[in-house]
PLY file of the C-alpha trace (Angstrom):
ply
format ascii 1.0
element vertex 178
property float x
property float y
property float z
element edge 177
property int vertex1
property int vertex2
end_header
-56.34 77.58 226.59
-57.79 74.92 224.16
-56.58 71.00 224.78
-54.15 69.94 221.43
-57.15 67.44 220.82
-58.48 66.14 217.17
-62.25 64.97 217.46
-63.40 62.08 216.06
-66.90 59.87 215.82
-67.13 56.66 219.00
-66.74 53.64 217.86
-68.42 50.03 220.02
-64.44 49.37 221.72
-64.93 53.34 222.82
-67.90 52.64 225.34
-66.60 51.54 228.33
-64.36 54.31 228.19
-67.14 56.67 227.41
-69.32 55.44 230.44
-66.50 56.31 232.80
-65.83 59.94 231.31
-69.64 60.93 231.14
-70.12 59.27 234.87
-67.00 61.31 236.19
-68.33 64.39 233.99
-71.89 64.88 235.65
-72.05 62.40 238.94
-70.26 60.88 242.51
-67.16 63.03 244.05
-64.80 63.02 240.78
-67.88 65.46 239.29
-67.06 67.60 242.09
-63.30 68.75 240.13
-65.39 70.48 237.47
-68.26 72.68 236.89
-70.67 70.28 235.45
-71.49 68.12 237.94
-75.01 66.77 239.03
-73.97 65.41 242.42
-76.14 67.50 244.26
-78.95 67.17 242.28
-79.46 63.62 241.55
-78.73 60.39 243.66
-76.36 57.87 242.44
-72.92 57.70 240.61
-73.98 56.28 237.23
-75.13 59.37 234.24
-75.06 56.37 232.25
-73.86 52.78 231.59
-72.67 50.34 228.48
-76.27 49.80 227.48
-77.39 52.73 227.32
-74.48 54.12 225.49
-73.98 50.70 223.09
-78.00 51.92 222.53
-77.27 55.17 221.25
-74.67 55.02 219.54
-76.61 51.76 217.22
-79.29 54.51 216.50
-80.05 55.44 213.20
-78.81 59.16 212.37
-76.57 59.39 216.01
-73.11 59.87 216.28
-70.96 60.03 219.47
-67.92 62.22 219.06
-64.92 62.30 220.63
-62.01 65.10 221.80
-58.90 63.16 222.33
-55.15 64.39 223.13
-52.50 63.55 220.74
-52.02 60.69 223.00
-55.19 59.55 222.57
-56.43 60.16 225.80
-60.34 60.88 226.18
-60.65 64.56 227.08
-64.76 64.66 226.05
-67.58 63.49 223.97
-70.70 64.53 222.60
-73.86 62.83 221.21
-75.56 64.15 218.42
-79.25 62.83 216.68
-80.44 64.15 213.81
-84.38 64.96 214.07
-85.67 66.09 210.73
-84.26 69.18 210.22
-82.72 69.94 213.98
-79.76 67.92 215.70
-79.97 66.87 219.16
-77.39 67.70 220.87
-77.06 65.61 224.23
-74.34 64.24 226.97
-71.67 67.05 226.11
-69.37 65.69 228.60
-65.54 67.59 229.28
-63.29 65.07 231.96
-63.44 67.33 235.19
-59.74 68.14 235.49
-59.72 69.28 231.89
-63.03 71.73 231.87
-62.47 75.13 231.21
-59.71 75.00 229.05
-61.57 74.81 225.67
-62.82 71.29 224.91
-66.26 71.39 225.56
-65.78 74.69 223.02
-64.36 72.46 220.83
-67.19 69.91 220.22
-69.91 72.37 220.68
-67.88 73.65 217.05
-67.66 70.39 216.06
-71.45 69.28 216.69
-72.18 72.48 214.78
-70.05 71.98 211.73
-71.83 68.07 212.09
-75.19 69.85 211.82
-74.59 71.87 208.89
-72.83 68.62 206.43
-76.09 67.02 207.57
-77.95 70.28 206.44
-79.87 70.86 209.56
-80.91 74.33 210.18
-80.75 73.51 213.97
-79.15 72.55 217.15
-81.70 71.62 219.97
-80.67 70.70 223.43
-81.54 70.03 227.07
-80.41 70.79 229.99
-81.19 70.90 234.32
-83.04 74.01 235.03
-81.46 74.13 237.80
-78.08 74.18 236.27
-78.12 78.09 236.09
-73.82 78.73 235.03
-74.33 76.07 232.17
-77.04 77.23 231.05
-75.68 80.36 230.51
-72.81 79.25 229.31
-75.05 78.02 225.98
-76.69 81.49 225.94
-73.45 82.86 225.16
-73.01 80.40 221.89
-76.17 81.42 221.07
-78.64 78.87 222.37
-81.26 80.47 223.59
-84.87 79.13 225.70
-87.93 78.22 223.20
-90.40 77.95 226.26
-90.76 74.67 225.90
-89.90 72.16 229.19
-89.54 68.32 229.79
-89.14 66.44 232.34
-86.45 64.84 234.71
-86.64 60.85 233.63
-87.65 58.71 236.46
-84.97 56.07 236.12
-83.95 54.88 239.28
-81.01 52.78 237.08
-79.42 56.19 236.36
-80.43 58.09 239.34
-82.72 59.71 240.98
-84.20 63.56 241.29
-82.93 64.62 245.02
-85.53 67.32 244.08
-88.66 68.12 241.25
-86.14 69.15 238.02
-87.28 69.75 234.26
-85.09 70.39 231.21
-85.92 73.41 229.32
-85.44 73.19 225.64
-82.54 75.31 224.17
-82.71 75.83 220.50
-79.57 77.77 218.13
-80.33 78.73 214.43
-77.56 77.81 212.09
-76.11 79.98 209.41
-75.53 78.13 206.48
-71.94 77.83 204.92
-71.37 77.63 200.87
0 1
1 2
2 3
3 4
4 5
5 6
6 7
7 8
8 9
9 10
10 11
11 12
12 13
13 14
14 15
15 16
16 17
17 18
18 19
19 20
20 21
21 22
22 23
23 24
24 25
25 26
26 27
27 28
28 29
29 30
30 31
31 32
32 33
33 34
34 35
35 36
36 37
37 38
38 39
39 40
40 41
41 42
42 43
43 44
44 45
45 46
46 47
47 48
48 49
49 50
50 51
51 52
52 53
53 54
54 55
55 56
56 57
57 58
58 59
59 60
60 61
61 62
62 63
63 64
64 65
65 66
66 67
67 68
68 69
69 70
70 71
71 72
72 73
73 74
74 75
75 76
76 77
77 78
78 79
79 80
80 81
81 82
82 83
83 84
84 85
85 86
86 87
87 88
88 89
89 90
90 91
91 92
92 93
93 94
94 95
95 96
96 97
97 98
98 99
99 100
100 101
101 102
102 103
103 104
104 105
105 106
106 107
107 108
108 109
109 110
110 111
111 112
112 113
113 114
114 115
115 116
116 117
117 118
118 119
119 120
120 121
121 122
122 123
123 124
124 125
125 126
126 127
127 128
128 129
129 130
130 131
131 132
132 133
133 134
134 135
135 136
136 137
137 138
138 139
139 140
140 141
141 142
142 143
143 144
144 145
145 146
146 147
147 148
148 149
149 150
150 151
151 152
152 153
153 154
154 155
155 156
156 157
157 158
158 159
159 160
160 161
161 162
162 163
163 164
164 165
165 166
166 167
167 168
168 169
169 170
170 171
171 172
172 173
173 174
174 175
175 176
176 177
């Protein structure tokens, strides 16, 4: 069952909320409600931190969007970067009591419809090799392995590899609408 949730972009008052939902998302014990979480994977609580986020979101061409109930409570975000013709997709983040009821879903469509008013032909993403359910949850929206790998950063800020991960590079077409 979808969240009754309207998405719209982040705005600079939005971050420290944002920090806390995408911390709680992939890392510490709160991660541990949901299916997304990093905990075992990589040390520390923080995914990221006002900085970081007050960083992207200045970026040229980025856009942080939000899912929030009809009581404006933060359900999830997403950050999107247009590159060229593709859009990074990155930091899909649900609140762990509230994934699997449709929000991530929801701004996975809304990243996509994003894409296509931009007129990208693509979506291109990363995510924890390791992380074997999500990435398989992308397959089945159609993003789909272009061979290509990168590296786990080495920030000891925002945690640190418990074990040797890479990211490979997920990549979904987009059909054009007219």
């Amino acid at each position: 069952m979808s969240p009754a949730c309207f998405i719209r972009p982040a705005a600079i008052p939005d971050i420290p909320e944002l920090v806390r939902l995408v911390n709680e998302a992939y890392r510490g014990e709160t991660s541990r409600e949901g299916w997304t979480t990093e905990a075992d994977l990589v040390e520390g609580t923080l995914r990221t931190d006002e900085q970081a986020l007050a960083n992207l979101i200045a970026r040229p061409g980025t856009v942080v969007l939000t899912c929030r109930e009809s009581g404006g409570g933060l359900v999830g975000c997403v950050y999107l970067e247009q590159a060229g013709k593709d859009l990074y997709l990155g930091m899909l983040s649900v609140a762990p009591r509230l994934q699997g009821r449709g929000a991530g879903r929801l701004l996975l469509e809304a990243a996509e419809a994003h894409a296509r008013s931009l007129g990208c032909q693509a979506i291109v993403m990363q995510v924890i090799s390791l992380r074997r359910e999500l990435l398989a949850w992308y397959a089945r929206r159609g993003y789909q392995p272009t061979g290509e790998t990168r590296p786990f950063p080495e920030d000891d800020r925002l945690g640190k590899a418990r074990q040797p991960l890479e990211f490979p590079v997920l990549r979904r077409e987009l059909a054009q609408t007219r």
